[in-house]
C-alpha positions as CSV (number, residue, x, y, z in Angstrom):
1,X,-1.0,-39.5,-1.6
2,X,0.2,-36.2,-3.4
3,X,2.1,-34.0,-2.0
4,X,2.1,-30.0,-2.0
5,X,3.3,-27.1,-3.9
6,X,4.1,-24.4,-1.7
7,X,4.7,-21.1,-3.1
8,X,6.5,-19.3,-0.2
9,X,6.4,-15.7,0.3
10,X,10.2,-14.5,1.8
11,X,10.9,-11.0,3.4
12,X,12.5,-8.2,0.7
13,X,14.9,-6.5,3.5
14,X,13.8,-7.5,7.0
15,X,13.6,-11.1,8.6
16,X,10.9,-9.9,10.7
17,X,8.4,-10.2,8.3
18,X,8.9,-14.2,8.2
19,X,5.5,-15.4,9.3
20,X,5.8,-18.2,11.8
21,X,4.0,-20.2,8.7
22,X,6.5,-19.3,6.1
23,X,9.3,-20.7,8.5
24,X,7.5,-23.7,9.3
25,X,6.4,-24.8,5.9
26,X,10.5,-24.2,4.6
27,X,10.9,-26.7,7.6
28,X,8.6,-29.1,6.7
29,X,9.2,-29.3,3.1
30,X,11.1,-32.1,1.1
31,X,13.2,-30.1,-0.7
32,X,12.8,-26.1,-1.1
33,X,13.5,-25.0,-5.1
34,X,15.1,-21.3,-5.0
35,X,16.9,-18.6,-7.9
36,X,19.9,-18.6,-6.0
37,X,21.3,-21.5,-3.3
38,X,23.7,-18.5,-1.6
39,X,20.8,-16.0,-1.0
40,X,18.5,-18.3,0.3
41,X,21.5,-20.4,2.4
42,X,21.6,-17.3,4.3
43,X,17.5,-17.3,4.9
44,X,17.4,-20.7,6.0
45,X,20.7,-20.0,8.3
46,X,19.1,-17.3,9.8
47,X,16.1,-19.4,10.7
48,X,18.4,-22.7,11.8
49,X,16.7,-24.5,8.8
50,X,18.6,-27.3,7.4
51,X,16.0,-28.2,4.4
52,X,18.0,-29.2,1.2
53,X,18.1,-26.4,-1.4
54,X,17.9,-27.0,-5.3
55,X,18.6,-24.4,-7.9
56,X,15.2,-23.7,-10.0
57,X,15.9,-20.1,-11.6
58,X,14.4,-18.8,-15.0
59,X,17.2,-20.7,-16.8
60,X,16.4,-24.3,-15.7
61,X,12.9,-24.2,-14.5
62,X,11.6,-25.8,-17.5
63,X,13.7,-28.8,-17.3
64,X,13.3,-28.8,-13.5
65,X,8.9,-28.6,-14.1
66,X,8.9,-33.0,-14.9
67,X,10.8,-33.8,-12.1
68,X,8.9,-31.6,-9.6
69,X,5.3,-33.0,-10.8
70,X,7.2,-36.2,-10.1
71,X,7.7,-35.5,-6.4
72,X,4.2,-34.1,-5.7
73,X,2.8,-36.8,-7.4
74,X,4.9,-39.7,-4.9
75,X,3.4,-36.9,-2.2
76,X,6.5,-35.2,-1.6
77,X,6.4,-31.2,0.1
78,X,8.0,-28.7,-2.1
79,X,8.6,-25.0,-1.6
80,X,9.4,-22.5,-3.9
81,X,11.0,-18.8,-2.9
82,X,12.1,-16.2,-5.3
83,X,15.2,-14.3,-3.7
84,X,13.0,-12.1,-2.0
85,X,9.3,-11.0,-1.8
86,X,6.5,-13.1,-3.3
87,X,7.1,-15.8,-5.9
88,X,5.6,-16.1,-9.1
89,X,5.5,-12.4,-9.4
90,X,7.5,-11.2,-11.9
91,X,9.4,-14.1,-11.9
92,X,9.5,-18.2,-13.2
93,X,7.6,-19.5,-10.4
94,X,4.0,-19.2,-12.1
95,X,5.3,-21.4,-14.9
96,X,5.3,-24.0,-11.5
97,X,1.7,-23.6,-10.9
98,X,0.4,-23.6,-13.8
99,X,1.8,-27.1,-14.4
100,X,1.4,-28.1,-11.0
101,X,-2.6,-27.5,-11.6
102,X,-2.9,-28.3,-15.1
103,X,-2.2,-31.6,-13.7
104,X,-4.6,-31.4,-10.7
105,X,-1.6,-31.4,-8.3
106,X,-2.4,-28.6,-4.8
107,X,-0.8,-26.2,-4.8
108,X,-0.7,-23.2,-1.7
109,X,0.5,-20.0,-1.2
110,X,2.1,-18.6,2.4
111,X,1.8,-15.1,2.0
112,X,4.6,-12.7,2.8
113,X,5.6,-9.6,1.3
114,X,5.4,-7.8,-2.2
115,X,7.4,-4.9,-3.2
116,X,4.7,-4.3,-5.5
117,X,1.7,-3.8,-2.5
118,X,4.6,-2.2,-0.4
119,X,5.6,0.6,-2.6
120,X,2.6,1.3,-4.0
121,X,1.2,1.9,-0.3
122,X,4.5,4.0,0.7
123,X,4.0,5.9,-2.5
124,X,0.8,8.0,-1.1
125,X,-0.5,7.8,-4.7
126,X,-4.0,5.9,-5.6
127,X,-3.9,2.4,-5.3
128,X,-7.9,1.7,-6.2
129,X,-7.2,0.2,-9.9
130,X,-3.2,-0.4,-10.7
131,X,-1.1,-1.9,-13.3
132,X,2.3,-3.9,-12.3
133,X,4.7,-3.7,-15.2
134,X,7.6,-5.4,-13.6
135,X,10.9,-4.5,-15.2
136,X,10.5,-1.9,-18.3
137,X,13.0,-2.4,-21.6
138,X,16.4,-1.4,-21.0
139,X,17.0,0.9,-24.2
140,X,15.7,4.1,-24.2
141,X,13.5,4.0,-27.2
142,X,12.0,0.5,-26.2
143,X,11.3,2.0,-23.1
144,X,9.8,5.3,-24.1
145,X,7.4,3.5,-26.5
146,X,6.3,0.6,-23.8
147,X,5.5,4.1,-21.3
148,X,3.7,5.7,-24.4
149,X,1.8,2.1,-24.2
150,X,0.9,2.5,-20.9
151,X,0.0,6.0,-20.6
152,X,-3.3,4.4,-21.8
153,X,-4.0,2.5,-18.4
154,X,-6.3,4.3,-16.1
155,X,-4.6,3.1,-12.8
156,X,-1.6,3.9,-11.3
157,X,1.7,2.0,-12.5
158,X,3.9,0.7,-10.8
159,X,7.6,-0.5,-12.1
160,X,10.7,-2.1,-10.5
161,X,14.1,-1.0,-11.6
162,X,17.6,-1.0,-11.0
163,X,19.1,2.0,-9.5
164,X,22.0,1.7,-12.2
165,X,19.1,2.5,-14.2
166,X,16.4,4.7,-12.0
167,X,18.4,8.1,-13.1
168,X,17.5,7.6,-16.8
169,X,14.2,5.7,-16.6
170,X,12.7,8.4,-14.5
171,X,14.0,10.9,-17.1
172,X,11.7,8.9,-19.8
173,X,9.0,8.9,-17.3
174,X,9.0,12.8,-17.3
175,X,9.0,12.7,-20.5
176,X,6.4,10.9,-21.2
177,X,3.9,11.6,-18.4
178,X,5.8,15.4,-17.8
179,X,1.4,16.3,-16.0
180,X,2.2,13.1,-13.5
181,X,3.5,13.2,-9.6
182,X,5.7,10.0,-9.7
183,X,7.5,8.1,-6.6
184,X,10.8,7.0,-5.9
185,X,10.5,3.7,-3.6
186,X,13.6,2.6,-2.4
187,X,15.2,0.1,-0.1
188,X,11.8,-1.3,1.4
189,X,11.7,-2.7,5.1
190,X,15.5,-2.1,5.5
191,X,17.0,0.6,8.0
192,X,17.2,3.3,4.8
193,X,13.6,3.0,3.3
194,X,12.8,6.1,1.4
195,X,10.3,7.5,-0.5
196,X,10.9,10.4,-2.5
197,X,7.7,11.9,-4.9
198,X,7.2,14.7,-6.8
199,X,6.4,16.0,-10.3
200,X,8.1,13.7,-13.2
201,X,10.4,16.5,-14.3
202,X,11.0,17.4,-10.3
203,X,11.9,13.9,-9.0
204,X,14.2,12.7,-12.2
205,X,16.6,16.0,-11.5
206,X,16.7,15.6,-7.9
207,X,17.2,12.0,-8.6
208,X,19.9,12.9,-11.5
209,X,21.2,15.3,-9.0
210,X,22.5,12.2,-6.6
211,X,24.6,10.7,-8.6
212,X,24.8,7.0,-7.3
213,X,21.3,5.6,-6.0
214,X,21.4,2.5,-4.1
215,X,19.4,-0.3,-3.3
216,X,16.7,-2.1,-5.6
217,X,14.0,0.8,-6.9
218,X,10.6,0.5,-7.0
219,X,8.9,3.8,-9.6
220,X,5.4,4.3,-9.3
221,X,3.8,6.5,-11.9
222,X,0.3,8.1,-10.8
223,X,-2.9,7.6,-12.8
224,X,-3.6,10.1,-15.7
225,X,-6.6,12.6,-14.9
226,X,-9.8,11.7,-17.0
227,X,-8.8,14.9,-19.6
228,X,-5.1,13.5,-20.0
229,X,-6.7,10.0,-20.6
230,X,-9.4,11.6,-23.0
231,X,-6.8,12.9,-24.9
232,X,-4.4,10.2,-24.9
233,X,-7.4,7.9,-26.6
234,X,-8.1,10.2,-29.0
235,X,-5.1,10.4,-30.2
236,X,-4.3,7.0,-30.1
237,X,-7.2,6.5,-32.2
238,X,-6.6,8.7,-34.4
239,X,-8.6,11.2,-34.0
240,X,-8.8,15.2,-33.9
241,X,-6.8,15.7,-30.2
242,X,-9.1,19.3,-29.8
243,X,-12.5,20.2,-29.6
244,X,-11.3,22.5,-32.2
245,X,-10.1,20.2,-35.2
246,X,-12.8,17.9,-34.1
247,X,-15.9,20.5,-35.2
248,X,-13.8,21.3,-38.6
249,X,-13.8,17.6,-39.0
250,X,-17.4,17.0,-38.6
251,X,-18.5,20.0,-40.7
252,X,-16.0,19.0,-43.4
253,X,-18.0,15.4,-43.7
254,X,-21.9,17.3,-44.0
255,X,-23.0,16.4,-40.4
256,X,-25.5,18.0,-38.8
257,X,-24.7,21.4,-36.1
258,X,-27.4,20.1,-33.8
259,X,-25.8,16.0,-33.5
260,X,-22.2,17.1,-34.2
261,X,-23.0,19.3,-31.2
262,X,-24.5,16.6,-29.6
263,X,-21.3,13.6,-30.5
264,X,-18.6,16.2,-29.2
265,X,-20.7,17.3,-26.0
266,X,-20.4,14.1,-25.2
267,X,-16.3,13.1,-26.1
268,X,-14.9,16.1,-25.5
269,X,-17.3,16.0,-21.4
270,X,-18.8,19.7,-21.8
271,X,-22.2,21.0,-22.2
272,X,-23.7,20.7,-25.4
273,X,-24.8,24.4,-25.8
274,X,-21.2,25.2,-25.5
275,X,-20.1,23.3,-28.0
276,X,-22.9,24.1,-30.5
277,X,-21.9,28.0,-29.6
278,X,-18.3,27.1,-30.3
279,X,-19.7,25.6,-33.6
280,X,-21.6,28.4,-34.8
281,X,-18.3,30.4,-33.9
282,X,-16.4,28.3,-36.7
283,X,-18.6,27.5,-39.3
């Protein structure tokens, strides 16, 4: 009979949030694969679990995948936890289920929670269509151009980061998004949660301002208005980034007043006798 992937969802500050489920299913299972033996030791200690612990972080999982398709397969129970939060989220663990299910093995999840869901809640800021980018680039520059990349997304985005790091990401942020209210999510369930928001500019001085920040950081960048995103298309297409350039553009090529009118009513949302006026006006 097979057995049963279990991808187990562990608390990100406080142990209250272990389900009865979650503990039970780390009880039950044959052998529970984790990123790091000492961090999840102190889990399982917490909970009087005694259920043997294997290393399976990003640098072995591959070689580790064979042998756990193995166990399911002779029906053993196997658990996987990322330090904290929910695994296979921004971290090895999907690379798990998708072999576990390319081979038809069952896999579950026991839900617990997600820094991601958390902060984005805590932030205040929409959460109807967002984007999770996990850990941006380090370097400035790589950074700055993966935030130009996503200044295209019409959702809010949501980011984890280090807080040796938060000062100068949220720097880039402001520089990139300087029209966006951005939030500072820090420390989530523990006894020092905070969530500071603001402006881009605004939050990265007060931010700068501390000095040391402490405790894993969670950004989360508000979606663009539908002008900003407009604009942010166009240019990224190529084309004119004003109403302006585009009408020169258009009567530079031969078009038509009435359908240029018309086209740039409609890119540029406003009512087509304004434009045509605006037209006129120009040429």
């Amino acid at each position: 009979m097979a057995g049963m992937l279990s991808m187990v969802g562990t608390p990100i500050g406080n142990l209250q949030d272990a389900s009865p489920r979650v503990i039970s299913t780390l009880d039950a299972a044959d052998v529970v694969l984790c990123e790091d033996t000492r961090v999840t030791g102190k889990l399982m200690a917490a909970f009087g679990l005694r259920t043997h612990l294997e290393r399976c972080d990003e640098n072995v999982i591959e070689q580790r995948v064979p042998t756990v398709l193995d166990r399911l397969r002779a029906g053993e129970r196997v658990a996987f936890v990322s330090d904290a939060g929910m695994p296979g989220v921004s971290d090895p663990g999907q690379r798990l289920v998708d072999a576990a299910l390319d081979e038809g093995l069952a896999v579950e999840v026991i839900p617990g929670p997600s820094a991601v869901t958390c902060a984005l809640v805590a932030s205040g800021l929409a959460s109807e269509h967002f984007f999770f980018e996990g850990f941006l680039p380090r370097r400035k520059s790589a950074q700055v151009t993966r935030l130009r990349e996503l200044a295209l997304v019409p959702g809010t985005i949501v980011c984890y980061e280090s807080p040796r790091r938060v000062a100068e990401t949220l720097a880039n942020v402001a520089e990139v998004f300087p029209a966006r209210r951005v939030a500072l999510v820090r420390e989530l369930t523990k006894l020092h949660e905070e969530c500071v928001r603001g402006m881009s500019a605004e939050l990265a001085a007060e931010v700068a301002a501390r000095g040391e920040v402490r405790g894993e950081c969670v950004v989360v960048i508000a979606a663009p208005d539908a002008a900003e995103l407009e604009d942010r298309r166009r240019a990224a297409s190529g084309g004119p980034s004003t109403l302006e350039e585009a009408i020169a553009q258009g009567l530079a090529a031969g078009e038509p007043k009435s359908a240029l009118a018309k086209r740039l009513a409609k890119s540029f949302s406003l009512p087509k006798a304004e434009v045509y006026d605006k037209i006129l006006q120009l040429g």
